[in-house]
N, C-alpha and C positions, 0 to 999 in steps of 0.2 A: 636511496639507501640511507640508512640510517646514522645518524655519525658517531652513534656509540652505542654498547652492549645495551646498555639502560634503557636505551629506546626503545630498540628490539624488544627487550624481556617487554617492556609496556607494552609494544605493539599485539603483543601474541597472547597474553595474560587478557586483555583487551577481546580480543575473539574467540576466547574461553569463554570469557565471559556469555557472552552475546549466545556464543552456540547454547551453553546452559539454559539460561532464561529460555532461549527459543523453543527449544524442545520437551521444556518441565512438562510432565503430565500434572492435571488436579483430576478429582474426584469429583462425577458430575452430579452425584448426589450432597454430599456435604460440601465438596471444594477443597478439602484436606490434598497437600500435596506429597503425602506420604502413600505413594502408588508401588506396588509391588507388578512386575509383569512376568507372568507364567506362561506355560505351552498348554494350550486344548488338548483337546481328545483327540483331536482327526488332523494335531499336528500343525494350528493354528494360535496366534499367541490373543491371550487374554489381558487382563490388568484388574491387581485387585486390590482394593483401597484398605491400607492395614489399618486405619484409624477405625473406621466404621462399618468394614468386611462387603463394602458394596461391589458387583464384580461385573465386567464389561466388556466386549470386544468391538 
């Protein structure tokens, strides 16, 4: 346990982190990591890269 609030908030701010990074999408055409994700047609999700309109599932 931690021996103060300070720690905590570090602790958890900390596995924020880590989740973020881990999950970023990039664009496998340019690498841009400005990824938009959308719904298909048949209700399936897509990803579409807003820098350079490249689109993927």
């Amino acid at each position: 346990m931690p021996a103060s609030i300070l720690e905590e908030v570090d602790h958890l701010l900390g596995a924020v982190s880590t989740r973020w990074t881990s999950t970023r999408l990039s664009c496998p055409s340019c690498g841009s990591a400005h990824v938009a994700q959308v719904l298909g047609d048949n209700g399936g999700i897509s990803y579409v890269c807003t820098a350079c309109g490249h689109s993927w599932s």
